[in-house]
C-alpha positions as a Markdown table, in Angstrom:
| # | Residue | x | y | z |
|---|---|---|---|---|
| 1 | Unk | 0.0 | 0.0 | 0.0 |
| 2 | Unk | 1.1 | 3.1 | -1.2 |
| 3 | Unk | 1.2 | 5.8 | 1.6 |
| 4 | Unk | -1.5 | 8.1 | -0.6 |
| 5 | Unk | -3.0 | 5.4 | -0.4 |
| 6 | Unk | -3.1 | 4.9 | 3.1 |
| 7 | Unk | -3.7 | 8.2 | 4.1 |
| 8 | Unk | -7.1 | 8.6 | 1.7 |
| 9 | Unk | -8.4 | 4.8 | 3.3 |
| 10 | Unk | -7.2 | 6.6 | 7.0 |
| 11 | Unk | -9.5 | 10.0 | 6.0 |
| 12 | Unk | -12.2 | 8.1 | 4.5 |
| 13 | Unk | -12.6 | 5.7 | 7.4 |
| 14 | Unk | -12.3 | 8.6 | 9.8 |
| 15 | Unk | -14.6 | 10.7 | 7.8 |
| 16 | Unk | -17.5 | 7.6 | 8.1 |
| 17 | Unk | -16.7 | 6.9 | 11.1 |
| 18 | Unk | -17.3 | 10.4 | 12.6 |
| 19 | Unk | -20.5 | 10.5 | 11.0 |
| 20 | Unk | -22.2 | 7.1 | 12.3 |
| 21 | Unk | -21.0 | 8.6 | 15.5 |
| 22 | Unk | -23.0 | 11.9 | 15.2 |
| 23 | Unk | -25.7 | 9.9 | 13.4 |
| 24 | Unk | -26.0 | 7.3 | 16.6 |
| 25 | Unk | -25.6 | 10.1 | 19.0 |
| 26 | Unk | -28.5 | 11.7 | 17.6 |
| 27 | Unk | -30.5 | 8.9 | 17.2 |
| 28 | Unk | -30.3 | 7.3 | 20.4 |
| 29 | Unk | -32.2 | 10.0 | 22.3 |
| 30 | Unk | -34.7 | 10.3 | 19.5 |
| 31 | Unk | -36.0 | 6.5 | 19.4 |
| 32 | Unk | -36.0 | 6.8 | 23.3 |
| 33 | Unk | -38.6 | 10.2 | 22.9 |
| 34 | Unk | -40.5 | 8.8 | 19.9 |
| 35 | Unk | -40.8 | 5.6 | 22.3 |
| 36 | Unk | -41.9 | 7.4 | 25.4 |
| 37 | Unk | -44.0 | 9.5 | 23.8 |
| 38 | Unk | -41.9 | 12.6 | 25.3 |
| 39 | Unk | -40.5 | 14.3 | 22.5 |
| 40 | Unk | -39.3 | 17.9 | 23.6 |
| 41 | Unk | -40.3 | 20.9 | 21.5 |
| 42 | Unk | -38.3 | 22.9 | 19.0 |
| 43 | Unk | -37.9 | 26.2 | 21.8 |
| 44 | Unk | -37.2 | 23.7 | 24.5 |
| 45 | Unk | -34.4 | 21.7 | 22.5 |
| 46 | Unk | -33.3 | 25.7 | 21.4 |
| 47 | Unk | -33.3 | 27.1 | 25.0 |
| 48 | Unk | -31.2 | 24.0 | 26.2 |
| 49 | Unk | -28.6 | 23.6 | 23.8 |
| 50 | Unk | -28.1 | 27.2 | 22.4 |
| 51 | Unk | -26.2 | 27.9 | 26.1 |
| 52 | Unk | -24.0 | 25.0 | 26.0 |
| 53 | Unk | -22.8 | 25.4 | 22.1 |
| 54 | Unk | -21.6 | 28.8 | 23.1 |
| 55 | Unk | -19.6 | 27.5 | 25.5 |
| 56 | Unk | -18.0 | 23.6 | 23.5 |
| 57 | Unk | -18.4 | 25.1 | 19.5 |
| 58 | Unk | -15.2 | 27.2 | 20.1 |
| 59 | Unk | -13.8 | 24.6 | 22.7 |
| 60 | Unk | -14.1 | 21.8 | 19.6 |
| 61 | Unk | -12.7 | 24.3 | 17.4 |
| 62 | Unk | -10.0 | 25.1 | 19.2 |
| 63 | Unk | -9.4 | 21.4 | 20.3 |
| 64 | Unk | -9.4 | 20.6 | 16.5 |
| 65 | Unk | -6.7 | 23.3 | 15.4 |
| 66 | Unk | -4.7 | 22.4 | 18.7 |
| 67 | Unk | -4.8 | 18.7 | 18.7 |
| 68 | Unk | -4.8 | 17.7 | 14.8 |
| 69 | Unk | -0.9 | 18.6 | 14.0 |
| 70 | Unk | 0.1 | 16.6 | 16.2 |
| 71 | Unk | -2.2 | 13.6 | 16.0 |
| 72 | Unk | -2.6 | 13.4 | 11.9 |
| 73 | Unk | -4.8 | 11.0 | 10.7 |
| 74 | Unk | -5.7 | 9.6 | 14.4 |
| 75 | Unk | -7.9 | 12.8 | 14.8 |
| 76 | Unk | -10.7 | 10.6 | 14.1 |
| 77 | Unk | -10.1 | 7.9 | 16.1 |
| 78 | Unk | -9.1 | 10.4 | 19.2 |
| 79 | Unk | -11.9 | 12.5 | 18.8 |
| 80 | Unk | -14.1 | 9.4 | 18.7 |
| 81 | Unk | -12.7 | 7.8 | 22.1 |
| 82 | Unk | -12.5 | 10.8 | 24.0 |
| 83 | Unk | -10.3 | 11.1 | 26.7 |
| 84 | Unk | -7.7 | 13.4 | 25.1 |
| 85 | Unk | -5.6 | 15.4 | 27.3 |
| 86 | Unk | -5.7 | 13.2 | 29.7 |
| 87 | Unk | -5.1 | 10.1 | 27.8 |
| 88 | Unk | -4.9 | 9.6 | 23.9 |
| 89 | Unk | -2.3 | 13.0 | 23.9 |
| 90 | Unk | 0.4 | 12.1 | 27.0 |
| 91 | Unk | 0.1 | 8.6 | 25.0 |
| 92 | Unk | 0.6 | 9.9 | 21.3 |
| 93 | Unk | 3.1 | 12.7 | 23.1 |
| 94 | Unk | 5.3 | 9.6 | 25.0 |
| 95 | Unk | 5.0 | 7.5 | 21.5 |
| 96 | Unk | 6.7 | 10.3 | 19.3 |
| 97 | Unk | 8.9 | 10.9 | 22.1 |
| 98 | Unk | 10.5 | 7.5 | 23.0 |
| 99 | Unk | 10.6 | 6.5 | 18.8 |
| 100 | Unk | 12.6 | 9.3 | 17.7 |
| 101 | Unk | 10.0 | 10.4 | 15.0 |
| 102 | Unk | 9.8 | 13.8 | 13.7 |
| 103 | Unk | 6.7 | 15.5 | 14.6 |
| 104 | Unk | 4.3 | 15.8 | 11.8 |
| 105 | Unk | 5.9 | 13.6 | 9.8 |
| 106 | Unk | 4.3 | 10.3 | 7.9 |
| 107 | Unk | 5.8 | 8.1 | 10.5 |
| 108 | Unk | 5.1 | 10.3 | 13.1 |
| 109 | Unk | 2.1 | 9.9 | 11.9 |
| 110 | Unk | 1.5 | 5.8 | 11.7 |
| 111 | Unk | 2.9 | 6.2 | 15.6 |
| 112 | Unk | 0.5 | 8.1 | 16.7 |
| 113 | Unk | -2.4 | 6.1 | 15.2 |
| 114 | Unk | -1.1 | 3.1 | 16.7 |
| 115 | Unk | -0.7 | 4.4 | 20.4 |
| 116 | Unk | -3.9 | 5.9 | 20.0 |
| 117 | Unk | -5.0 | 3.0 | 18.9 |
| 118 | Unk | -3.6 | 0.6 | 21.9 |
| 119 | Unk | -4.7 | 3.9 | 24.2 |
| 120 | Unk | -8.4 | 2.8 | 22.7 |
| 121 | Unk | -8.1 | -0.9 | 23.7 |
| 122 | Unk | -6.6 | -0.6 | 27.2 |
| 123 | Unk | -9.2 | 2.2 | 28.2 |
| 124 | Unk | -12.4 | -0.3 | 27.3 |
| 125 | Unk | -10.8 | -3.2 | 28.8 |
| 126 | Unk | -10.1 | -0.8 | 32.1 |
| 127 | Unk | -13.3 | 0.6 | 31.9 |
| 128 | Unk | -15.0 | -3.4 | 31.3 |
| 129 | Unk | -13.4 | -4.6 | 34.8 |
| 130 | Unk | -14.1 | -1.5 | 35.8 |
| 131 | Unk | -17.8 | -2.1 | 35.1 |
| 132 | Unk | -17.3 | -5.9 | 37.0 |
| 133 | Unk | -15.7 | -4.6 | 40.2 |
| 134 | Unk | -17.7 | -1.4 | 40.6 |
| 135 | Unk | -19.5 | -3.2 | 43.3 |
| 136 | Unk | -17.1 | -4.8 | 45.4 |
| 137 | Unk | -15.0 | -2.2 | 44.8 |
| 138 | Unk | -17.2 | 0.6 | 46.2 |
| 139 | Unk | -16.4 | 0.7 | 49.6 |
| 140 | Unk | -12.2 | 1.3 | 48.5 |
| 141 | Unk | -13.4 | 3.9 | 46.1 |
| 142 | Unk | -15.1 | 5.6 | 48.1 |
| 143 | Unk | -12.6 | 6.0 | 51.0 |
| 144 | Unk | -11.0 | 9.0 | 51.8 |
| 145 | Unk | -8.1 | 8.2 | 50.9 |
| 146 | Unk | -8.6 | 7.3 | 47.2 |
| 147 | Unk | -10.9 | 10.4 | 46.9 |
| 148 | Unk | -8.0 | 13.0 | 47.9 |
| 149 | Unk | -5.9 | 11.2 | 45.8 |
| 150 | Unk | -8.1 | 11.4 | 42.9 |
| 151 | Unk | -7.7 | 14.6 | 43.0 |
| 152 | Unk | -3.8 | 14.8 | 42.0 |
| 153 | Unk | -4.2 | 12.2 | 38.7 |
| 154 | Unk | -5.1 | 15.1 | 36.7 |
| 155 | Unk | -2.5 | 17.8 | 37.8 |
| 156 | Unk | 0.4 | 15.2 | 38.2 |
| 157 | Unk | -0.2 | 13.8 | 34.6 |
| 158 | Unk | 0.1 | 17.5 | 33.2 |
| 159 | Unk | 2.9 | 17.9 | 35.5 |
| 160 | Unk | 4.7 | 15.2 | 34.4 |
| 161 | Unk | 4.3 | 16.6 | 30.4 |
| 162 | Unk | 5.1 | 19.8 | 31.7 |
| 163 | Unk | 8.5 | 18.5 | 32.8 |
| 164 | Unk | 8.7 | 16.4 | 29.7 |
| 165 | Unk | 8.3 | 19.6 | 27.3 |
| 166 | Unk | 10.8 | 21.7 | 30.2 |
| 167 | Unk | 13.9 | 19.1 | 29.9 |
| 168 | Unk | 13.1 | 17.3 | 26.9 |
| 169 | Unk | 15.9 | 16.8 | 24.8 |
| 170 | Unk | 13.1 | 16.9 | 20.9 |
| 171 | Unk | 12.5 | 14.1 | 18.7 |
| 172 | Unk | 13.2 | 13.2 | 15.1 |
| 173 | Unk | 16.8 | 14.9 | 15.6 |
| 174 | Unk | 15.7 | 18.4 | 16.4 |
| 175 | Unk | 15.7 | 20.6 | 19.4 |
| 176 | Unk | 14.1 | 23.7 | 19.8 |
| 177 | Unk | 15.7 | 26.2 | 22.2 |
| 178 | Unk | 14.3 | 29.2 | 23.7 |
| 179 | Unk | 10.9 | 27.4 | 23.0 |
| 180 | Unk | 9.5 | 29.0 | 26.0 |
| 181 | Unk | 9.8 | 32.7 | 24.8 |
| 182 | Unk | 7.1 | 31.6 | 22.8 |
| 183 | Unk | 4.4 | 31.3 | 25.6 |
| 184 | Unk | 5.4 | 34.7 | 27.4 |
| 185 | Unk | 3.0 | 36.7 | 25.8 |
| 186 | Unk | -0.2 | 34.3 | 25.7 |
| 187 | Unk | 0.3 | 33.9 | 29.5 |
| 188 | Unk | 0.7 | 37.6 | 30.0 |
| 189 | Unk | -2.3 | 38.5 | 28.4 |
| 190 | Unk | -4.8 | 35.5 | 30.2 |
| 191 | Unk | -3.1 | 36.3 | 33.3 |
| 192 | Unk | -4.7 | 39.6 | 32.5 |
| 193 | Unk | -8.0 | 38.2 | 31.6 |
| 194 | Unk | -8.2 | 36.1 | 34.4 |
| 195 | Unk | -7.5 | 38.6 | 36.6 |
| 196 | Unk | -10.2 | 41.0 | 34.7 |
| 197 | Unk | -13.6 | 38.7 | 33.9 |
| 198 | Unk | -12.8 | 36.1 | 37.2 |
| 199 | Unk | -12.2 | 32.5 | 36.8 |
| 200 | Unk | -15.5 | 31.8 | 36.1 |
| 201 | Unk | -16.0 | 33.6 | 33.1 |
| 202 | Unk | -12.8 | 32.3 | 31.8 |
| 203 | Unk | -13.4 | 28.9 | 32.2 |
| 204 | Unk | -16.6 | 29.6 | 30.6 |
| 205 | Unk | -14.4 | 31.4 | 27.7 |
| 206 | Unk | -11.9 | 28.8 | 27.6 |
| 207 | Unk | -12.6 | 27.6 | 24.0 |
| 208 | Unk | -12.6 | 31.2 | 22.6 |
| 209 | Unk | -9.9 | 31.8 | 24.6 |
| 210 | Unk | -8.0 | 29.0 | 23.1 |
| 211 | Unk | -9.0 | 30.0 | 19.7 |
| 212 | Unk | -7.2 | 33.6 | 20.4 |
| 213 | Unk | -4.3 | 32.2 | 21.7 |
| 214 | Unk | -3.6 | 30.3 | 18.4 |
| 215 | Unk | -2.2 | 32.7 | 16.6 |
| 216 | Unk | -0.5 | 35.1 | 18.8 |
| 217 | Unk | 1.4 | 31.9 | 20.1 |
| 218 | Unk | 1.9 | 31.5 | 16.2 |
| 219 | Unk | 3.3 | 34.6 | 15.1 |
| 220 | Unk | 4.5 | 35.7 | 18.5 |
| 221 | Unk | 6.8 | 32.0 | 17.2 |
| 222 | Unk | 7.6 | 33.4 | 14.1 |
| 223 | Unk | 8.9 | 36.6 | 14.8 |
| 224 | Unk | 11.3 | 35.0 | 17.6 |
| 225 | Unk | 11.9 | 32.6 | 14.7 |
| 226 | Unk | 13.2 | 35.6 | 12.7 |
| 227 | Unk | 15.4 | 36.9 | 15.1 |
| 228 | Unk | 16.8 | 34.3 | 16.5 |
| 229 | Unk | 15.1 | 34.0 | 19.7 |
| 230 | Unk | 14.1 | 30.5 | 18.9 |
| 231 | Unk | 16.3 | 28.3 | 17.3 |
| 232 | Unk | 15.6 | 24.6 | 15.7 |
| 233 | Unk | 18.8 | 23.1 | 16.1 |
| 234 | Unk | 19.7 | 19.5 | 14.2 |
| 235 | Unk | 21.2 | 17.0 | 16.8 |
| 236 | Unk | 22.9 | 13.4 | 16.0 |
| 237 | Unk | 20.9 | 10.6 | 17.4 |
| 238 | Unk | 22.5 | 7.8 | 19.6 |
| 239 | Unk | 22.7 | 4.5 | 17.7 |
């Protein structure tokens, strides 16, 4: 197989895939009403969703321009599965990492396909026994203990890619120094907004937020780029 070949299979099962999704997703509620007898009206299914679109339209938006570089063709398959920053990234992230791939390369890629992929598998089969000891289980999930742990999953995972991104040494024989100037600005200006509209509003913002961010991180990049801020420098790998 020919790798246009691959890739136009890869968007054209992604593409059908993504739209049984959205057709089942609709669908389910709708034989449920039509069943019941309890099908909502037009202004009631308007008043409800109208709030929340506002809020995940420029979220998905965002996600979409934030995630898809790095994931290719496994877009589909990520978006699909769900779980990404917490999971199908810090996989696809660690995959790209320990290979030696270059980022947004072909066989960067086929990488991240496959651990997104194996990311897939291991969540159902978690979330399966998860399913089976639920029960007998209860009383240790609901200690104290495992609920103030719980709380740390989240901020040590991002810690750990945080650290990862700080010290890392790049992949496909690259590295990018004075990477960080990059992110001065953006975290300027939100400390600023967050400071201004109150964390509420901005986690209610977050996805327009995002979507402004994009490309003052962009050419805030460039223009260090150009002077020599940033630098991409080539590096032997160890054999």
């Amino acid at each position: 197989m020919t790798t246009e070949k691959y890739f136009e299979g890869t968007h054209r099962l992604g593409r059908i895939g993504v739209a049984l999704a959205v057709l089942l997703l609709f669908a389910v509620p709708t034989v449920v009403c039509l069943y019941y007898d309890i099908m909502p009206s037009p202004m009631d299914v308007i008043t409800s969703v109208v709030p929340l679109l506002t809020l995940f339209i420029p979220l998905a938006i965002s996600e979409v321009f934030s995630y898809t570089p790095l994931l290719g063709t496994s877009t589909y398959l990520t978006f699909l599965t769900g779980n990404i920053m917490n999971l199908k990234l810090p996989a696809v992230i660690n995959a790209v990492e320990m290979t030696g791939v270059e980022e947004g390369s072909e066989a960067s890629d086929v990488i991240s396909g496959l651990a997104v992929a194996v990311s897939s598998v291991v969540t159902m089969v978690i979330i399966v026994i998860g399913v089976l000891l639920l029960v007998p289980l209860q009383p240790i999930l609901e200690s104290e203990n495992v609920q103030i742990a719980s709380k740390y999953i989240v901020p040590s995972l991002f810690g750990a890619l945080g650290l990862g991104i700080l010290v890392g040494k790049g992949n496909g024989g690259h590295v990018i120094k004075g990477k960080l100037y990059a992110v001065i600005v953006p975290v300027i200006l939100m400390t600023l907004v967050f400071f201004a509209i109150g964390a509420h509003y901005t986690e209610s913002l977050s996805g327009v937020l995002i979507l402004i961010n994009l490309p003052i991180i962009y050419f805030t990049s460039k223009w260090l780029f150009k002077r020599g801020k940033i630098q991409v420098i080539s590096v032997e790998k160890d054999v």
